[in-house]
C-alpha positions as CSV (number, residue, x, y, z in Angstrom):
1,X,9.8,25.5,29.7
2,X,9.1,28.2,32.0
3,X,12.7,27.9,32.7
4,X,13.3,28.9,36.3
5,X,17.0,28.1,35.3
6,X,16.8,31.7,33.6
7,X,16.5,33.6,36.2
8,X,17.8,30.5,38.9
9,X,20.2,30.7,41.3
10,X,20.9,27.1,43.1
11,X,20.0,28.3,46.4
12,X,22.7,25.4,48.0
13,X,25.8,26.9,45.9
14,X,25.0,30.8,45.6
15,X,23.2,32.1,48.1
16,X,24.2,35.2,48.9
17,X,24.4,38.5,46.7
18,X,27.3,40.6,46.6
19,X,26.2,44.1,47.5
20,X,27.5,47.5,48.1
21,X,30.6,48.4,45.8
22,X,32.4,45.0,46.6
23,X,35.7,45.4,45.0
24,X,37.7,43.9,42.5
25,X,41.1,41.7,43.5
26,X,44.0,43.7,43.3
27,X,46.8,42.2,41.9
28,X,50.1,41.3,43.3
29,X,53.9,41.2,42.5
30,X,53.9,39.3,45.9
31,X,51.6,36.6,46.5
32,X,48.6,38.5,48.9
33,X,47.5,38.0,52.4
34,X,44.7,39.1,54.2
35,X,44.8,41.4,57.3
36,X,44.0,40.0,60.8
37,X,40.7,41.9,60.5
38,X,39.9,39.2,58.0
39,X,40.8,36.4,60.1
40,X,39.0,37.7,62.8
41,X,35.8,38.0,60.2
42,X,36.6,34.8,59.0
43,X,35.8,33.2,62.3
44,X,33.0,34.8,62.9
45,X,31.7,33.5,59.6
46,X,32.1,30.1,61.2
47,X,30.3,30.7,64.2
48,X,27.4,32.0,62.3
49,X,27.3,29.4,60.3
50,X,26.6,27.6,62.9
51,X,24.0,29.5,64.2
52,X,25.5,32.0,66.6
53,X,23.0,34.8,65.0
54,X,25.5,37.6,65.3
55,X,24.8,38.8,61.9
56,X,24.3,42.6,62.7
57,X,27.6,43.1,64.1
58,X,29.4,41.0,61.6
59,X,27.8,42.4,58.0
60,X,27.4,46.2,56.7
61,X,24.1,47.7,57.3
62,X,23.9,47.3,53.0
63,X,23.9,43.7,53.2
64,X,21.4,43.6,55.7
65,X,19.6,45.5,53.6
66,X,19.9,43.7,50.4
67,X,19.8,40.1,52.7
68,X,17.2,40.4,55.7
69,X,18.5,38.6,58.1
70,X,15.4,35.9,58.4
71,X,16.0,35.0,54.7
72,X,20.3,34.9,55.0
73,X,19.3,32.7,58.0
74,X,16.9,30.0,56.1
75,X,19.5,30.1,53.8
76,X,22.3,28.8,56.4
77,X,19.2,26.1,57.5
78,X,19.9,25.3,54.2
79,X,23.2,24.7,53.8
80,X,23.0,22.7,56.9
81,X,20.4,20.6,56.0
82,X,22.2,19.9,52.2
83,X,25.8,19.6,53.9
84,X,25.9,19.1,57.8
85,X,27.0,21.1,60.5
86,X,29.9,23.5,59.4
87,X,32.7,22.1,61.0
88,X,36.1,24.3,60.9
89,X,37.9,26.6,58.3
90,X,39.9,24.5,56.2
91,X,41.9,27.3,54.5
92,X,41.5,31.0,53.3
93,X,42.8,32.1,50.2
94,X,43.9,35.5,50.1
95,X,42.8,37.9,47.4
96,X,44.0,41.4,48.8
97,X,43.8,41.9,52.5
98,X,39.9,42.6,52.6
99,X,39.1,40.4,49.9
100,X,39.6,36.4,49.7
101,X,37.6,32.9,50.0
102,X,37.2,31.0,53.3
103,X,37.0,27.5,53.1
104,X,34.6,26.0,55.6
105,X,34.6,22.4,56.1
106,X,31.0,20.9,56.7
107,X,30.4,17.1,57.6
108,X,29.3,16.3,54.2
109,X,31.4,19.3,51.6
110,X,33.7,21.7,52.1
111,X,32.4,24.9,50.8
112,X,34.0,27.8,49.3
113,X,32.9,31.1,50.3
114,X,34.0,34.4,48.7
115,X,34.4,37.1,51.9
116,X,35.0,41.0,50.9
117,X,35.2,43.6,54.1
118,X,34.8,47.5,54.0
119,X,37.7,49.3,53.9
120,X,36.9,51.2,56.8
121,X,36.8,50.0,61.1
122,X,35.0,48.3,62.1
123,X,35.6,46.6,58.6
124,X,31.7,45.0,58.4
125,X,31.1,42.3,55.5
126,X,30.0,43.8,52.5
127,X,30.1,41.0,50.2
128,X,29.5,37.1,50.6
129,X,29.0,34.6,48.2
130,X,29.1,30.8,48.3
131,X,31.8,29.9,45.0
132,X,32.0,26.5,45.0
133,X,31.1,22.7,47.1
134,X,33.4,20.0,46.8
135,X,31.7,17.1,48.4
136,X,33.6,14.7,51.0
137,X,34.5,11.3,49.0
138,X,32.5,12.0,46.3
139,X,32.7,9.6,43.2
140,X,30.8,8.8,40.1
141,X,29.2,5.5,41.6
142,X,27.8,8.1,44.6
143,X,26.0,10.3,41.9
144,X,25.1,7.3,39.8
145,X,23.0,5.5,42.8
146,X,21.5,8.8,43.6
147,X,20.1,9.3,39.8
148,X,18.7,6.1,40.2
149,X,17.0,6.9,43.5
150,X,15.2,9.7,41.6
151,X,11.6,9.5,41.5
152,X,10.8,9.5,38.2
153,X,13.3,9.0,35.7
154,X,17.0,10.5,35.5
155,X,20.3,9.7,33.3
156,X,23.6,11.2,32.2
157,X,26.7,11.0,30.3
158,X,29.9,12.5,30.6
159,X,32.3,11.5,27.6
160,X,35.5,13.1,26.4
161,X,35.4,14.7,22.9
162,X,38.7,13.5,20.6
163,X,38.8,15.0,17.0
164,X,38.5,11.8,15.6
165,X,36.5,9.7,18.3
166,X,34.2,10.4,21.3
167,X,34.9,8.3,24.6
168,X,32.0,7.7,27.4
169,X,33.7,8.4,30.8
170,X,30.5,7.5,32.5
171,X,27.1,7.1,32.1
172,X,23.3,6.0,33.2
173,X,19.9,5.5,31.1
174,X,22.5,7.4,28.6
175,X,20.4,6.4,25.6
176,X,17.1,7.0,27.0
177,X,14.7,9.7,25.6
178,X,14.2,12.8,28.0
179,X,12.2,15.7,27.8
180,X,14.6,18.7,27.8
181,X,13.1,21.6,27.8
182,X,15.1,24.8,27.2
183,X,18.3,22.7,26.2
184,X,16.9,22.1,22.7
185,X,17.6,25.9,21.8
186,X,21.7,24.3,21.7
187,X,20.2,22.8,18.7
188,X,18.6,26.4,16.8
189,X,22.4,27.8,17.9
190,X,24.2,25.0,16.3
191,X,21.5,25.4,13.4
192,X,22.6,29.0,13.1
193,X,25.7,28.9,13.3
194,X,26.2,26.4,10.4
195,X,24.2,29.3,8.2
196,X,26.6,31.6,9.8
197,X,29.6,29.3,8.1
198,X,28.4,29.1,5.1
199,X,27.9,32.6,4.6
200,X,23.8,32.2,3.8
201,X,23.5,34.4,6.8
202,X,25.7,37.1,8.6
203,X,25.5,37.6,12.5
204,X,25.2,41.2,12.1
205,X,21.8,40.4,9.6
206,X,19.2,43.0,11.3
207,X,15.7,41.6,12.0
208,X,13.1,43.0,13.4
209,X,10.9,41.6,16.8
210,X,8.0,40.0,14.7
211,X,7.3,37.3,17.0
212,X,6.9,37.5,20.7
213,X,6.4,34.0,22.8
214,X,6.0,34.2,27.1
215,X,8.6,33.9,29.7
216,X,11.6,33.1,30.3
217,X,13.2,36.1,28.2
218,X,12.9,40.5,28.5
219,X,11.8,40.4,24.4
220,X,8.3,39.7,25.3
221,X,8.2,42.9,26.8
222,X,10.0,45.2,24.5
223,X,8.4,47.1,21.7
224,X,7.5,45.4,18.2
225,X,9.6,45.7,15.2
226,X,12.8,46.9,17.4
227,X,15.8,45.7,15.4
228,X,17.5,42.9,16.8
229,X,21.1,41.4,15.0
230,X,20.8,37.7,15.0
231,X,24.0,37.6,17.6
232,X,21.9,39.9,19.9
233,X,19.2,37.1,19.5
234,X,21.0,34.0,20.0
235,X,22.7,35.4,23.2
236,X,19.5,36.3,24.8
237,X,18.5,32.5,24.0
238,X,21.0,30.7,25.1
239,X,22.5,33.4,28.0
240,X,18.9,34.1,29.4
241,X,17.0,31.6,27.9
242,X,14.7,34.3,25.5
243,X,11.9,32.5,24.2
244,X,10.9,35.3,22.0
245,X,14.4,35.3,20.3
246,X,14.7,31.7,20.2
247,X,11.1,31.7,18.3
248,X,12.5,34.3,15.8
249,X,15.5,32.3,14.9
250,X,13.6,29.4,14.1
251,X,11.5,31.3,11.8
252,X,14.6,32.9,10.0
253,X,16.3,29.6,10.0
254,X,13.4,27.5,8.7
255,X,12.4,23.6,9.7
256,X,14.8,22.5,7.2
257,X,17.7,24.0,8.9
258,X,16.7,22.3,12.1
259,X,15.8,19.1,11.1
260,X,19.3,18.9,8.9
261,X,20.8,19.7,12.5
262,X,19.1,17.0,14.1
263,X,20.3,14.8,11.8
264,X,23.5,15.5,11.5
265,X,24.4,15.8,15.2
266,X,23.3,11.6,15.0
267,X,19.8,12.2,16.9
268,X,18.8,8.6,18.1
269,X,15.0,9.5,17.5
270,X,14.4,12.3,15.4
271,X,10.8,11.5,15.4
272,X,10.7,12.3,19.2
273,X,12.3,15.3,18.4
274,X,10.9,16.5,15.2
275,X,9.1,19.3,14.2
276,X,11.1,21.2,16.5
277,X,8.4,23.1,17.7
278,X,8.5,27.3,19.0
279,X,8.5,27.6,22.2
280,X,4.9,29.6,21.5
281,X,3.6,26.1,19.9
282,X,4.7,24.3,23.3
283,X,2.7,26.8,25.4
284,X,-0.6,26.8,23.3
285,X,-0.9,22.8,22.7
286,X,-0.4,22.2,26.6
287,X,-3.5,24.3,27.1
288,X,-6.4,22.8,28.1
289,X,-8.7,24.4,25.6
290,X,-6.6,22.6,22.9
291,X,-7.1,19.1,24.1
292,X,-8.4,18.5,21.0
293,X,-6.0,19.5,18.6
294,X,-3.4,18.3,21.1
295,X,-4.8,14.4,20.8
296,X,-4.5,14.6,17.1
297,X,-0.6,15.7,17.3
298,X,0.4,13.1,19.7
299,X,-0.6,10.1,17.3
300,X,0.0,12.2,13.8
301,X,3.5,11.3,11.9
302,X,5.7,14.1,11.8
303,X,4.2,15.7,8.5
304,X,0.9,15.6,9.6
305,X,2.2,17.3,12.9
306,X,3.9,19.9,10.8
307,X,0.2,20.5,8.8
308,X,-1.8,20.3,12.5
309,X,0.1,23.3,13.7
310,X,-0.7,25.3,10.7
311,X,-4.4,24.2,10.0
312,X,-5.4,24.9,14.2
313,X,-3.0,28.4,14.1
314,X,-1.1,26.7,16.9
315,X,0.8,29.7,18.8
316,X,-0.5,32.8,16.7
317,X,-2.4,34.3,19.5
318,X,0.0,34.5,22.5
319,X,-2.8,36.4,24.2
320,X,-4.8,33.9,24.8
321,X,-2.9,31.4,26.6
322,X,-2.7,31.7,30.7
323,X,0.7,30.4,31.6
324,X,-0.4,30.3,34.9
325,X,-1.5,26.1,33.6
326,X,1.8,25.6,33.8
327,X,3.4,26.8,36.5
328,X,3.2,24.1,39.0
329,X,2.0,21.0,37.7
330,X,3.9,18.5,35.2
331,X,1.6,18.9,32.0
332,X,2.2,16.6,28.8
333,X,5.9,16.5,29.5
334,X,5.6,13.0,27.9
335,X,4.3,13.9,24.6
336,X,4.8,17.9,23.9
337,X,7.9,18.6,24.5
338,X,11.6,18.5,22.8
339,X,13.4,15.3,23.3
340,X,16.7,14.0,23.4
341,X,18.8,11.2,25.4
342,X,22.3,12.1,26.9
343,X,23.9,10.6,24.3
344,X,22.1,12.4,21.5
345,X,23.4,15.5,23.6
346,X,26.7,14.3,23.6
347,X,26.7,14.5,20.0
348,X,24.9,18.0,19.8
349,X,27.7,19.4,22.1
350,X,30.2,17.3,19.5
351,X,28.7,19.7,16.7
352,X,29.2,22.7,19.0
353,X,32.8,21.9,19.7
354,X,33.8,21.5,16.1
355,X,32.4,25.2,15.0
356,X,35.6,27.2,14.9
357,X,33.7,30.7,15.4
358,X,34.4,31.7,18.8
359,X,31.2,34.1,19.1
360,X,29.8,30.5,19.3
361,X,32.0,29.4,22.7
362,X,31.6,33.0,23.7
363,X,27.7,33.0,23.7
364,X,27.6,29.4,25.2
365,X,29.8,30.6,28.0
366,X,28.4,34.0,29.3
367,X,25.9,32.0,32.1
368,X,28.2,28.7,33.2
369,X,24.8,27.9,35.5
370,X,27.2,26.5,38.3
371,X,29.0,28.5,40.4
372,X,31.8,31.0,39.8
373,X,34.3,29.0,42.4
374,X,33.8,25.5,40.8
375,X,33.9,27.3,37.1
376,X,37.4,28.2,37.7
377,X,38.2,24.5,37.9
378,X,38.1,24.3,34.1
379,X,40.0,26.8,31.2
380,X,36.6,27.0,29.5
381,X,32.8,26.1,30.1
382,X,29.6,26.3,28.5
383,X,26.2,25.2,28.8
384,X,22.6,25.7,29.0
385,X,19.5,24.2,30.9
386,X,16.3,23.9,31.0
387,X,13.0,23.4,33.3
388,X,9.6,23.2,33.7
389,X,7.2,21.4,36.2
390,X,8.5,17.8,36.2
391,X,11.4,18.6,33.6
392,X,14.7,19.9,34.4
393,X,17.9,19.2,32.0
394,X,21.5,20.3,31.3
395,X,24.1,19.9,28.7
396,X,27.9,21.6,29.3
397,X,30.7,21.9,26.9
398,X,34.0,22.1,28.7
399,X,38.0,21.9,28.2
400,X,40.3,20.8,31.4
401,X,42.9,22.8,32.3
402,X,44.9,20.0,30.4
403,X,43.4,20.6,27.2
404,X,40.9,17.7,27.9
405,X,37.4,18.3,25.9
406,X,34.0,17.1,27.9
407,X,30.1,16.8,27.0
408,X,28.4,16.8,30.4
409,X,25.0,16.4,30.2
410,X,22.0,15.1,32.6
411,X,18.2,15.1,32.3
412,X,15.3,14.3,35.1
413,X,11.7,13.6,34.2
414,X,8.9,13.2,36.6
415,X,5.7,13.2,35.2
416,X,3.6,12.6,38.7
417,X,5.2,15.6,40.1
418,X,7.9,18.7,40.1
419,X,11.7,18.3,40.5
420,X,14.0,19.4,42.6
421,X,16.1,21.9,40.6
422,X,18.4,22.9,43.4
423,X,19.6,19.2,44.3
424,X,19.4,17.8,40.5
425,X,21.8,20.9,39.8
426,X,24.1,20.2,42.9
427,X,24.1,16.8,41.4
428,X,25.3,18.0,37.7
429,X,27.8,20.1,39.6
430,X,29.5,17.1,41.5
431,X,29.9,15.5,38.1
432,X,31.3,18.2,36.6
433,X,34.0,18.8,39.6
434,X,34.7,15.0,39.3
435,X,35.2,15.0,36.0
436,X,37.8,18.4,36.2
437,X,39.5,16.9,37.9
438,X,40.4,13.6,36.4
């Protein structure tokens, strides 16, 4: 729930930052080609790539400086150790003349790598990005082994969304109970949104920054009572993962607006989920000062958890609770936590899809979470994740470029230890290439 996945870049897909006025694609009557400057570049990115350690000749003294060349070149140990030894350049796909993607084919995945030059000689790289990985043979029996193979416990479910039916593609421990961490703030926007429809609240409604919770978010840090629209909040919740708006929007919204949405999006175990707690409850019963009051919740009903978190003032003095417990360790992921199985995502993300107001798709969609390259496979995606110390969990809405509507979701729990967020979200990635392209 610190949610790395804020501020998280998979370090295997996007490892390198665009820097120094990188332009935009100019567009063409003609179909572009890139200059034998590029080419030239374009092999050089190859040899690097495979260790050659020519960097300072090949990028602009700006990329350097953004990219120190020790850290760009753990970052291609990286890449090697994920995918193999970069093999060849499979293709490059013109942009302008200084501008395209270079294909490289490693043993494993051919990666797709987003080149811009200077405009001036000697024409040094200003601008490189990894856009994409499509892994060699990959298949849904590939990624289901590996999600078994996880220590801990791991599951998915990919199913296509029909207006009158909802068809499993594919699936593992689909019906199991995860802890999700940040995903469970789909469930406040859903829960809004249906206040939105009904007119009981307005996105424009002004309220003020009453509550403040701990990282992930920027609210924490901004001054109290600054006016804040309830769109304004629900992006920052969903877009950056703001725990301080998401805690606001509960209290505006109310339990019963929650609950009603767990409910209604068919919520295998409600009790698992419910009281939806603030993300400031989370922090404060995971401390150990409140080991206490935390042993009581865990075997209370629901109501008496509800009356627990008032009679204890669970969360009302963010002060007082040193984050610091959490940062490395899996803590009570079992018990205090928000919980839902892929399936019980699949029919949150159901939910999501039927709301006709597009600020909803377009506040789902401004952070995709994979990379811009293997976006562009599909007409529209949207999604949010979540992570902690042993938690890490996903949930994507998405339409094919044939119309096709998908619920991708995955979770991984290990309570013995932390995840690995960069290979559990290469994993999510391959299923949602595999499945854009069916």
């Amino acid at each position: 729930m610190l949610d790395r996945l804020s501020r998280f870049c998979v370090l295997s897909l996007c490892v390198f930052i665009l820097v120094s006025g990188t332009p935009s694609a100019a567009q063409f009557e003609q179909p572009p080609t890139v200059s034998s400057e590029y080419q030239n570049r374009a092999s050089e990115l190859l040899e690097i790539l495979k260790g050659s350690e020519k960097e300072e000749r090949f990028f602009a003294s700006s990329f350097i400086d953004a990219i120190p060349l020790t850290q760009f070149r753990a970052l291609v140990t990286q890449l090697k150790a994920r995918y193999g030894e970069p093999a060849n350049i499979s293709r490059i796909i013109p942009a302008s003349d200084q501008d395209g993607t270079v294909e490289i084919a490693y043993a494993k995945a051919t990666l797709a790598m987003r080149m811009v030059l200077d405009s001036k000689a000697p024409y040094p790289v200003i601008g490189l990005q990894v856009t994409g990985a499509n892994v060699t043979n990959d298949t849904l029996a590939k990624i289901k082994k590996e999600f078994a193979s996880l220590p801990g416990i791991a599951g998915f479910e990919i199913a296509e969304l029909g207006s009158d039916r909802t068809n499993v593609i594919a699936s593992f421990n689909a019906n199991k109970q995860f802890a999700i961490g940040s995903t469970f703030k789909l469930y406040v926007l859903a829960a809004l949104s249906s206040k939105i429809t009904d007119k009981s609240r307005n996105w424009k409604d002004v309220v003020p920054l009453y509550r403040k919770s701990l990282p992930s978010g920027i609210l924490q840090d901004w001054p109290r009572n600054t006016p804040m629209t309830l769109q304004s909040l629900a992006t920052l919740m969903i877009s950056i993962s703001d725990n301080s708006a998401t805690d606001i929007l509960m209290s505006e919204l109310g339990s019963k607006a929650t609950d009603d949405l767990v409910y209604k999006s068919g919520h295998s175990a409600p009790e698992k989920m419910l009281p939806m707690l603030k993300t400031i409850e989370f922090f404060d019963l995971k401390m150990p000062e409140k080991a206490d009051v935390r042993a009581l919740y865990v075997s209370a009903t629901t109501s008496e958890q509800r009356e627990l978190l008032n009679t204890h003032s669970v969360g009302l003095f963010p002060k007082s609770i040193q984050i610091a417990n959490l940062a490395n360790t899996p803590l009570h992921i079992d018990t205090i936590e928000w919980f839902a199985a892929p399936s019980d995502i699949t029919g949150l993300l159901k939910i999501l899809d039927d709301i006709q107001d597009p600020i909803v798709k377009n506040i789902l969609s401004i952070n995709s979470i994979i990379p811009p390259g293997d976006a562009l496979r599909w007409s529209y995606i949207g999604g949010k994740g979540g992570s902690e110390p042993g938690v890490i969990s996903f949930a994507f809405l998405t339409k094919s470029k044939s119309g096709k509507i998908y619920a991708v979701s995955g979770s991984w729990n290990n309570s013995e230890g932390p995840v690995d967020n960069d290979k559990f979200t290469l994993m999510m990635n391959r299923l949602l290439n595999l499945t854009a392209a069916r």
